[in-house]
C-alpha positions in Angstrom: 0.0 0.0 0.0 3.1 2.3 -0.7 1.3 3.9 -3.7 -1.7 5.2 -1.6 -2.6 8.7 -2.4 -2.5 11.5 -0.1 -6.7 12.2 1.0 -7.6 15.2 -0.9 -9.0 18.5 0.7 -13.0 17.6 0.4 -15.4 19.9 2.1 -19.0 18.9 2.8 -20.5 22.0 4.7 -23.7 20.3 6.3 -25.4 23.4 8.0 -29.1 22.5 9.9 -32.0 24.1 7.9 -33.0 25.9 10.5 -29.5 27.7 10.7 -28.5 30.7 8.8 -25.4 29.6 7.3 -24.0 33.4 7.3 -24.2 33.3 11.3 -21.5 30.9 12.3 -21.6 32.5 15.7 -24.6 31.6 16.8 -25.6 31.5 20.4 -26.3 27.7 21.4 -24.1 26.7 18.3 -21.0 25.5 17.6 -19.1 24.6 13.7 -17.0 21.1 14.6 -15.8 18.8 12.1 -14.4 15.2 11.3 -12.2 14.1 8.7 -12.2 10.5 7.7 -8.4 9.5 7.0 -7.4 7.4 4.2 -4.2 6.6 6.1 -0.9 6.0 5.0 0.3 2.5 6.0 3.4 1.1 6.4 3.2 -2.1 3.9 5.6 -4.2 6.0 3.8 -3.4 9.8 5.4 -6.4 11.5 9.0 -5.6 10.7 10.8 -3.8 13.0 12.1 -0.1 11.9 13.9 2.6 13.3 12.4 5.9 14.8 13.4 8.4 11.6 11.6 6.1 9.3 8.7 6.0 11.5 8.3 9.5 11.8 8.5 10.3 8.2 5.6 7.7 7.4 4.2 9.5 10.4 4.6 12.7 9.2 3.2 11.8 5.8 -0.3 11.1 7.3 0.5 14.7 9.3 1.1 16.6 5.8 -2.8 15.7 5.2 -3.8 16.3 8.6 -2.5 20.0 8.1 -4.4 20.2 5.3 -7.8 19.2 7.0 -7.1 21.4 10.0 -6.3 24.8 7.7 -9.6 23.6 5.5 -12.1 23.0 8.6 -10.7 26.4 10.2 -11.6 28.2 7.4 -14.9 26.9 7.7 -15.2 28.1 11.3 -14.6 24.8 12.4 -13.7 25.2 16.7 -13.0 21.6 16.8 -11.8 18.6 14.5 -11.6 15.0 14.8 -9.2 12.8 13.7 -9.8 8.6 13.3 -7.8 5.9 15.5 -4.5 4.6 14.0 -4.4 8.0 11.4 -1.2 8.7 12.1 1.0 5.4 12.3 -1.8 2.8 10.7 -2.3 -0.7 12.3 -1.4 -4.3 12.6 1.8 -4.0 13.9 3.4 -6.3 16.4 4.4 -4.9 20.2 8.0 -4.8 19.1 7.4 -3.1 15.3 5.2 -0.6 16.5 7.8 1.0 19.2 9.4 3.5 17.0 6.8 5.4 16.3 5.3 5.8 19.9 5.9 9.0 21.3 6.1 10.0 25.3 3.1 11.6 26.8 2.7 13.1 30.5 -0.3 13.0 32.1 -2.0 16.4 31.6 -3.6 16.1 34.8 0.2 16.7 36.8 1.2 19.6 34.6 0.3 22.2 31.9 2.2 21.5 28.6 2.5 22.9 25.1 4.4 20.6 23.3 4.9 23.3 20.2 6.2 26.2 22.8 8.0 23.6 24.9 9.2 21.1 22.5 12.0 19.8 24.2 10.7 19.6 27.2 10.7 15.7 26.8 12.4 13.6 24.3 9.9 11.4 21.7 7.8 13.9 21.5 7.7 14.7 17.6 4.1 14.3 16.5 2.7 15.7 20.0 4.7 18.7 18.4 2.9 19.1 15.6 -0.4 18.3 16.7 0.4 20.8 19.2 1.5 23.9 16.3 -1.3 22.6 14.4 -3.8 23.5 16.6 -2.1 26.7 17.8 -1.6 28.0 14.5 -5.1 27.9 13.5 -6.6 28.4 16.7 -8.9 25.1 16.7 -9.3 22.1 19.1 -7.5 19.3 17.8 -8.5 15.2 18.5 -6.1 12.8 17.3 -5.2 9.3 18.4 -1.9 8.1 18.6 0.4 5.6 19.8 2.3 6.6 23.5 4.4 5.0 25.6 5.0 4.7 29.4 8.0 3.5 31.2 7.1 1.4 34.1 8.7 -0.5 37.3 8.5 -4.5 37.7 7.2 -3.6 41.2 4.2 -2.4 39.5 2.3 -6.1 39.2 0.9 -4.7 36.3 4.1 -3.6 34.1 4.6 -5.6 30.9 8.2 -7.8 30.5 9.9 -5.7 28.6 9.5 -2.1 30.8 7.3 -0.2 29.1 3.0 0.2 28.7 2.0 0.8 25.2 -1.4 2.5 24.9 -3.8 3.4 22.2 -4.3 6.9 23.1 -6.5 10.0 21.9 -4.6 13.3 23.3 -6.6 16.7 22.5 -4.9 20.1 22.3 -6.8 23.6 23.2 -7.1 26.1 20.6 -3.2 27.6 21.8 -1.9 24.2 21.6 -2.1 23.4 25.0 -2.6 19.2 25.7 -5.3 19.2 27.9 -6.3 15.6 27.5 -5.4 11.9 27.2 -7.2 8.5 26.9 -6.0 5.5 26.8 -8.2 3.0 25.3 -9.9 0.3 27.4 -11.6 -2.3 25.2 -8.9 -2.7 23.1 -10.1 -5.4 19.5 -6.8 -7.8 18.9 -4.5 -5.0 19.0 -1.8 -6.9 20.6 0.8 -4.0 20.1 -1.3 -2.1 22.9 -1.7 -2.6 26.4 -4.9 -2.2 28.6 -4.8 1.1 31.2 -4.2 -0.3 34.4 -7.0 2.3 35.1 -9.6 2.6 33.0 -9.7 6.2 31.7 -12.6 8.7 32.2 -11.6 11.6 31.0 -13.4 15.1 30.1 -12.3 18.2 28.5 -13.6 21.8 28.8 -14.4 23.9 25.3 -15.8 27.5 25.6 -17.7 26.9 22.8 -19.8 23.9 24.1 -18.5 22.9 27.8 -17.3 19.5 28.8 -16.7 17.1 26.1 -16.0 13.0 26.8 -13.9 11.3 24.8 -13.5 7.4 24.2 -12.6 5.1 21.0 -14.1 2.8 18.7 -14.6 -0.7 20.2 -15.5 1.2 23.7 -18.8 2.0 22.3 -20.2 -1.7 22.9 -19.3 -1.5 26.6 -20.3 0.3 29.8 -16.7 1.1 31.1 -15.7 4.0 30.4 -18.3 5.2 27.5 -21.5 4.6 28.9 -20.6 5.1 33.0 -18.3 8.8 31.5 -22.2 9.9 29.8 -24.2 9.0 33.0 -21.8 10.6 35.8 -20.6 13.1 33.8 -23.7 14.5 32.2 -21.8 14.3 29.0 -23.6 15.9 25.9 -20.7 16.2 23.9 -18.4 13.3 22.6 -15.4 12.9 20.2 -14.9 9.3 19.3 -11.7 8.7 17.3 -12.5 4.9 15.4 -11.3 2.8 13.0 -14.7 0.9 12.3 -14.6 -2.6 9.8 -18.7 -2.7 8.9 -20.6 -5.6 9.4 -23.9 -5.4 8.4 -27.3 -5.5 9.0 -26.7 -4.5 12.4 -23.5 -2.5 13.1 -22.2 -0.5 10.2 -20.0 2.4 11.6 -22.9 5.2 11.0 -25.9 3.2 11.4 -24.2 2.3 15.4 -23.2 6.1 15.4 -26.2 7.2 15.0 -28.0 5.3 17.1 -25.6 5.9 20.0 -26.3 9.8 19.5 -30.1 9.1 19.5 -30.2 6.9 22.6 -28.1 9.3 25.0 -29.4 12.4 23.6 -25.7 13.6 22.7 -23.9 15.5 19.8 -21.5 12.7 18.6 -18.5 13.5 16.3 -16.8 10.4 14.7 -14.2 10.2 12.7 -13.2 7.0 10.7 -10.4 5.1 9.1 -11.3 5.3 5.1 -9.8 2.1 3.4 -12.9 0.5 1.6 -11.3 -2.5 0.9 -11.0 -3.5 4.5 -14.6 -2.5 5.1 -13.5 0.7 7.1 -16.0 3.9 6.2 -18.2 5.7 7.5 -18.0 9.2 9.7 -20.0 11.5 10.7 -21.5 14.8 13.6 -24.5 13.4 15.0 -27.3 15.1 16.8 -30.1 13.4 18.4 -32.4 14.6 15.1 -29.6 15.3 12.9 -26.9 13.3 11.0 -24.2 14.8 8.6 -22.4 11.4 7.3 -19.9 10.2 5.4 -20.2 6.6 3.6 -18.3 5.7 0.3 -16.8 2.3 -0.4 -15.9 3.2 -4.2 -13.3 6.2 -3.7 -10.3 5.9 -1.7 -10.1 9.6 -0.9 -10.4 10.8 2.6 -13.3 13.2 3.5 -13.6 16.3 5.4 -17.3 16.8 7.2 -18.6 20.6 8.9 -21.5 21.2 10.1 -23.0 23.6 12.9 -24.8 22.0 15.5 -26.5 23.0 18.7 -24.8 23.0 21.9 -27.2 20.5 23.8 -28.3 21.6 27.3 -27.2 19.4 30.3 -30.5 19.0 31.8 -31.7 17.2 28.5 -33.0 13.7 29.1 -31.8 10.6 27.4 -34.0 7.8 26.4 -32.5 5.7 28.6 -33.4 7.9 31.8 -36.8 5.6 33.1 -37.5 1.9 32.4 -41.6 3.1 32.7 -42.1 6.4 30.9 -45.6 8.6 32.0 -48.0 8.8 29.1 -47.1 12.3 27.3 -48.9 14.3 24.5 -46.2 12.0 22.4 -47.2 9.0 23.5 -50.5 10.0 23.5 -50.7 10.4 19.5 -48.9 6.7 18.8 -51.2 4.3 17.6 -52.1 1.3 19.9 -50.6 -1.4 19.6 -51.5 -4.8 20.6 -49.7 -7.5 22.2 -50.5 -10.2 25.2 -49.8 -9.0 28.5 -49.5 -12.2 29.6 -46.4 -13.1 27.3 -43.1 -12.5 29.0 -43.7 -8.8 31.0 -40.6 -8.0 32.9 -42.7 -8.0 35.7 -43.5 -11.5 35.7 -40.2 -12.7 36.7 -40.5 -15.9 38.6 -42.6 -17.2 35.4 -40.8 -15.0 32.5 -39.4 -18.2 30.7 -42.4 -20.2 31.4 -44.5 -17.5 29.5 -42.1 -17.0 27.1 -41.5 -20.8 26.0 -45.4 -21.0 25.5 -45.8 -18.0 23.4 -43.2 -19.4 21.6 -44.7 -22.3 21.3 -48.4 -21.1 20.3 -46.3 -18.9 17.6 -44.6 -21.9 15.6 -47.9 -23.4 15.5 -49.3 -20.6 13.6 -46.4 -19.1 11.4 -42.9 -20.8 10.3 -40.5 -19.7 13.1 -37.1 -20.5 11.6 -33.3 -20.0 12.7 -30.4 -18.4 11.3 -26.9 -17.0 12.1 -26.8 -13.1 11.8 -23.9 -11.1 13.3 -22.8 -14.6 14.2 -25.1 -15.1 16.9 -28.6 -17.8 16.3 -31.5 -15.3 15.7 -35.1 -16.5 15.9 -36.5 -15.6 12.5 -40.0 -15.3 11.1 -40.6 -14.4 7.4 -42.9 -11.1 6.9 -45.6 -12.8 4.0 -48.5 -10.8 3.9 -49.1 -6.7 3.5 -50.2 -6.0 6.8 -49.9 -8.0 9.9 -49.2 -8.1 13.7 -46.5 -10.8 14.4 -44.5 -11.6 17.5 -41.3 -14.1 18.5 -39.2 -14.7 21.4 -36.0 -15.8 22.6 -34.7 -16.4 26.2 -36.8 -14.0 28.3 -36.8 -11.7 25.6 -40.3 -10.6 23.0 -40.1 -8.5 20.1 -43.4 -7.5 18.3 -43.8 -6.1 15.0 -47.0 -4.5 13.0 -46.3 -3.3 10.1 -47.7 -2.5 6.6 -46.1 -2.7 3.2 -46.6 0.0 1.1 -44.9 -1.5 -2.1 -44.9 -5.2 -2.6 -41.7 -5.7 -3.6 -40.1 -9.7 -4.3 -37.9 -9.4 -1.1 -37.8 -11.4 1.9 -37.9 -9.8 4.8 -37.8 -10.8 8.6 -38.8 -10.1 12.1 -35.8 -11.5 14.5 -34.4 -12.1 17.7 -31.6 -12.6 19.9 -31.0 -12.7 23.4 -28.1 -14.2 24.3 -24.4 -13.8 24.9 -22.3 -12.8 21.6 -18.7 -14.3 21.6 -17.2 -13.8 18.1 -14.8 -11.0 18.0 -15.5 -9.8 21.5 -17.6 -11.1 24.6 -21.2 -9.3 25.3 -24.6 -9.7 26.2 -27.2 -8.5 23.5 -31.3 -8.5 23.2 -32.0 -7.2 19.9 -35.3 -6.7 18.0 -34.6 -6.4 14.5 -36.8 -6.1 11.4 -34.5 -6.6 8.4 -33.9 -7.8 4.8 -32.4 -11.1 4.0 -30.0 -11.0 0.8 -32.1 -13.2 -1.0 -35.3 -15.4 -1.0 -34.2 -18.4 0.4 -34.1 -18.0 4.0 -30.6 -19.1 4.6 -29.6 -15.6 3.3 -31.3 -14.3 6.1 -28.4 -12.6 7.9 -25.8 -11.6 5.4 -25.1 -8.2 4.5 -27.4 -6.2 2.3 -26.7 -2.6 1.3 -29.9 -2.1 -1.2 -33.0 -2.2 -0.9 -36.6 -1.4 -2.4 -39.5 -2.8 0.2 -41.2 0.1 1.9 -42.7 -0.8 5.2 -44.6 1.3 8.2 -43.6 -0.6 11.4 -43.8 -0.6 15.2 -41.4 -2.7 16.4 -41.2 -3.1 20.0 -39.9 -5.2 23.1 -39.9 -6.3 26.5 -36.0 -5.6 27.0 -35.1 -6.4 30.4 -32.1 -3.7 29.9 -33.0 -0.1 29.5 -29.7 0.3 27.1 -31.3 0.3 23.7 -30.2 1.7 20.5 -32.7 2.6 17.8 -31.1 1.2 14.6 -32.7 2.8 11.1 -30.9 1.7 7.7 -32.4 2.5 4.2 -31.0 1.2 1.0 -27.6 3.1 0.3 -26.8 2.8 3.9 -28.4 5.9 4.3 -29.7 6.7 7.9 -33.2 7.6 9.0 -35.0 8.2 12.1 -38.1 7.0 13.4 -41.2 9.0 13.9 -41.4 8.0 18.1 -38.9 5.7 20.2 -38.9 5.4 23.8 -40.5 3.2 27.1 -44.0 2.5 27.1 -45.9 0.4 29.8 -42.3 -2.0 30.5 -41.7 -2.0 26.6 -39.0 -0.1 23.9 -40.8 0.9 21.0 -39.8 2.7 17.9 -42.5 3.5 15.5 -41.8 4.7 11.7 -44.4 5.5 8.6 -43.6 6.6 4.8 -40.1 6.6 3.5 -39.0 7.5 0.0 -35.6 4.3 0.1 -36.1 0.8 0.6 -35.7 -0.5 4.1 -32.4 -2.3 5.0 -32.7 -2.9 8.7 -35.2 -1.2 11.5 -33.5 -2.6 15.1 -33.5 -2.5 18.5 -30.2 -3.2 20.0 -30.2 -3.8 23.6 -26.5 -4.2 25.5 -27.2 -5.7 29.0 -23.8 -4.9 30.1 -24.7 -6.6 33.7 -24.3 -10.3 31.8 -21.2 -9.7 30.1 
């Protein structure tokens, strides 16, 4: 991969509709961007180089950074985010990868601008830059990079050979100041990387939109640190650094993005690896109603994304805040919609699986419940065969229901599934998921795999008796283009998310619960 291209300078200015573009300054608003990196990558990772080699590969992937920051400052840009592994790549080994690790303090012990003070500690070169980059055009800079830390053999926790290796996102103030670190937790087979031998929670303060979190890629999945930094933090701002491989139907980079915006009520900015051919795209700034995104597996350019967004308050509630959720003027105006009490409520716990197994039962009788492997766990599948119907199945202690109405009859097969059970391929979790989605073909054994068009337009509810309140609304068209649903949210013990008319063909419409407790 020698040959790769530098990522040209390409501007998407996404401004709300709502927002004159001429008033970049707003009150309530701020400009932020994300630039998806077609990285520069060392073709040989698992042989060993020395430290002036590294840094000028480094510094390659630098030379196009400086060219995104200059681009989203002209914009009005206060803040840009950078992907994980932009700057050195990936798939080293522990040994290969330590030349082009640089030394970071904790910012917590001192105050530090590496482009005034660059000497100030040795291995320091791409903090340096980072650092002048952000000085020099007076914006907030996130990057990701690889540090390391020397450490004691009395520390139980120090590797062999001396030294932690982390994965780590550092951020630099608008005068180059480093006024953050994290080091990644959840690391995903990056075995040139050690964990933190304390998980991370770390915050930084913007004047243009207060505290933001900050975590990467494979954290997103788990409670520690993403989900526990957004509940005792109040976090309403996050920059998430990622370099996502899609897999589809159910966790494609924006569709996952999105939904994790949606669910906490948060501004999101994500910035993504861009090499197509290993299934890494998709960026984007997320608001809870709003997504400016990024998606392209035919180019191999990278891509810069702007877009002003509101500052959202503190006090704003997630979907996630109450299990049971008073009846509102929202609530109010969805349409009922039926199921059997007596068919696994949360509240029935002594008898949930009893209930459950019978309903189960009572369904096979009536339609053909079938099985199939999608995101390598065993769903519980039934086929959607008429225009309108009212279907339900279950899994474990978990029931998903599903009215819906087919505006266009198209000739695809599409599915109402189920999982609720603990997902062990490429990582170890616990997941309920409801999920109404389009199987690749007609035979149902292609009732799984990846799709990425799509024709069949459906109105749906699609709800369930998720014994986690963690849910994330997932709503792909054909494209993998995102939309949102009309109303999501608790009602009487269930998560429901309720969508009619659509001008693209439905992909996948899921609810994607994480019940962290049972990993």
């Amino acid at each position: 991969m020698a040959d790769i291209t530098w990522g040209t300078t390409c501007i998407l200015i996404l401004i709300c509709s709502e927002v004159l573009a001429t008033d970049v300054h707003t009150r309530g608003h701020y400009i932020a961007a994300v630039y998806e990196h077609h990285v520069i990558l060392n073709p040989n990772p698992a042989i060993v180089t020395d430290r002036r080699s590294a840094l000028a590969l480094m510094n390659r992937n630098l030379d196009i950074y400086e060219q995104q920051v200059i681009a989203a400052a002209k914009q009005g840009a206060k803040i840009i985010v950078f992907p994980e592994d932009g700057v050195q790549g990936f798939n080293f080994t522990r040994t290969s990868i330590y030349p082009y690790l640089d030394l970071i303090p904790d910012p917590d012990t001192l105050t530090w601008n590496p482009c005034k003070e660059a000497s100030l500690f040795e291995d320091t070169e791409v903090l340096h830059r980072l650092s002048c980059l952000a000085q020099k055009n007076k914006v907030f800079i996130v990057a990701n990079v690889g540090t390391k830390q020397p450490c004691e053999h009395s520390d139980s926790k120090c590797p062999p050979d001396g030294r932690y290796q982390f994965n780590t996102n550092v951020v630099f103030s608008d005068n180059g100041t480093l006024i953050a670190r994290y080091r990644k937790q959840n690391l995903y087979f990056e075995y040139a990387f050690d964990t933190p031998p304390q998980t991370d929670y770390t915050l930084f303060d913007t004047p243009f939109a207060g505290k933001f979190g900050l975590f990467t890629c494979f954290d997103i999945l788990f409670y520690e640190p993403a989900v526990s930094l957004i509940k005792k933090y109040n976090v309403k701002q996050v920059a998430y650094p990622t370099a996502w491989m899609n897999q589809l139907p159910l966790l494609s980079a924006v569709e996952f993005q999105q939904a994790f915006a949606t669910a906490f009520n948060i501004n999101f900015l994500a910035a993504n690896i861009h090499h197509p051919n290993l299934g890494m795209t998709g960026s984007g700034i997320y608001t809870p109603s709003k997504s400016f995104v990024y998606y392209d597996t035919e180019t191999v350019n990278g891509k810069l994304i702007v877009a002003e967004i509101p500052v959202i308050a503190s006090q704003d509630e997630s979907h996630m805040e109450n299990i049971t959720i008073p009846d509102s003027n929202m609530q109010k105006n969805v349409p009922a919609f039926q199921v059997d009490n007596n068919i696994c409520l949360k509240e029935d716990k002594d008898d949930k699986k009893a209930h459950c197994g019978k309903a189960l039962k009572e369904v096979q009788q009536t339609f053909p419940v079938f099985y199939g492997e999608m995101m390598y766990d065993n769903f519980t599948l039934m086929p959607i065969t008429e225009t309108d119907g009212n279907i339900q199945v279950c899994s474990n202690t978990l029931c998903c229901y599903l009215n819906y109405h087919r505006l266009v009859l198209s000739d695809e097969l599409y599915v109402l599934g189920v999982f609720d059970g603990l997902h062990t391929v490429h990582g170890t979790y616990y997941v309920q998921a409801c999920v109404l989605v389009k199987c690749a073909g007609l035979d149902h054994s292609t009732c799984g795999q990846e799709v990425t068009k799509a024709t069949g337009l459906i109105d749906f509810q699609l709800q369930g008796n998720f014994s986690t309140a963690f849910v994330f609304p997932l709503l792909l068209r054909s494209g993998v283009t995102l939309d949102f649903a009309d109303h999501l949210g608790w009602k009487n013990n269930y998560y429901f998310m309720q969508k009619k008319g659509a001008s693209r063909g439905l992909v996948t419409a899921g609810l994607y619960g994480r019940w962290y407790e049972k990993d």
